[in-house]
C-alpha positions, 0 to 999 in steps of 0.5 A: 560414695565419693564425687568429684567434680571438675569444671572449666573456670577460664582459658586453660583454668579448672577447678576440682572439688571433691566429697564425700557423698555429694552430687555433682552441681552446677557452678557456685561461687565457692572455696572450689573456685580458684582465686584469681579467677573473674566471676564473669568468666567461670562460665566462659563466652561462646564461640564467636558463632554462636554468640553471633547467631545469638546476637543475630536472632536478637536484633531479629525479635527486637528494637529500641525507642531510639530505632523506631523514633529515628524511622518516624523522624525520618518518615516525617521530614524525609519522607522515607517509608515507615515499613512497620506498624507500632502496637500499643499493646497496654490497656486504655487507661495506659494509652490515654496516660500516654502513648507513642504518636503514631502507634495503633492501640492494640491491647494483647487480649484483643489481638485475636479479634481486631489483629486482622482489622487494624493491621497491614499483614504485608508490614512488620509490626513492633510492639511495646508496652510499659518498660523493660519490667513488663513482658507485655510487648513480649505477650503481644508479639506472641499472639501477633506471630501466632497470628501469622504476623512478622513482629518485633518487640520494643525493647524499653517501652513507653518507658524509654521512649518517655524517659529519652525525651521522646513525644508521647500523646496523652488525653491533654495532648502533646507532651515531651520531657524536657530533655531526656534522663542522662541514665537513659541516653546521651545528652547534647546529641541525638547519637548515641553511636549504638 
């Protein structure tokens, strides 16, 4: 048995290849792909909209630390309403190492029983947990929503929010870097024109 397979590559592009006895796969890099061709666009981009509607429903399920920090900052000197609840979602070791001033501690295997006692179901609340490695915050929203919450997820966690040079709260106390790793935001401006 003889298989061909015929795949668009790029605007306008395909490549063919053709065995004997083979099955039709998905898209490899291969002698097949012609040369000249961006790796990135052998799978081509989505029509604008799909891509934004995809891109919508993102920025629906999450935020960032420079997001959130910029609404506490925002409620603490202008008196702006706050309109969220942050969740911890990380053990107590974690939340004494240190946390976001301002979060509810929350572990995730504790959302059934205390969700109800220690949130406002009227207000969306935004969780996070270690950094982007860890799907904590993603397991704590679920059981949020689960819940009948609405909830967003904290993209970067304790993580960035340390690492752009953000407060956190530890068992000593106040802490902050000294200013914020230049992998992780800009330096000299709190804008990083996002």
């Amino acid at each position: 048995m003889t298989t061909t397979h015929t795949q668009t590559t790029g605007p306008g592009t395909t490549a063919t290849a053709t065995r004997a006895g083979a099955t039709p796969s998905p898209a490899t890099h291969s002698p097949a792909t012609p040369t000249g061709i961006s790796p990135l666009l052998r799978v081509p981009p989505a029509p604008p909209a799909t891509a934004a509607a995809y891109f919508a429903a993102s920025l629906a399920f999450h935020t960032d630390v420079s997001d959130v920090a910029a609404a506490f900052a925002a409620h603490r000197e202008q008196g702006v309403p706050l309109g969220f609840q942050l969740v911890d979602s990380r053990s107590t070791p974690s939340w004494d190492q240190a946390h976001v001033p301002g979060a509810v501690h929350l572990p995730t295997a504790l959302v059934p029983e205390r969700a109800e006692r220690l949130l406002d179901r009227n207000l969306p609340v935004v969780t996070y947990c270690w950094g982007p490695g860890c799907n904590g915050g993603a397991r704590s929203a679920l059981a949020l929503a689960e819940l009948g919450f609405q909830v967003k997820e904290m993209l970067g966690g304790i993580e960035y929010w340390i690492r752009e040079g953000f407060e956190v709260e530890t068992w000593r106390g106040s802490e902050r870097r000294a200013e914020a790793d230049p992998l992780t935001a800009p330096t000299g401006s709190d804008d990083c024109g996002c």
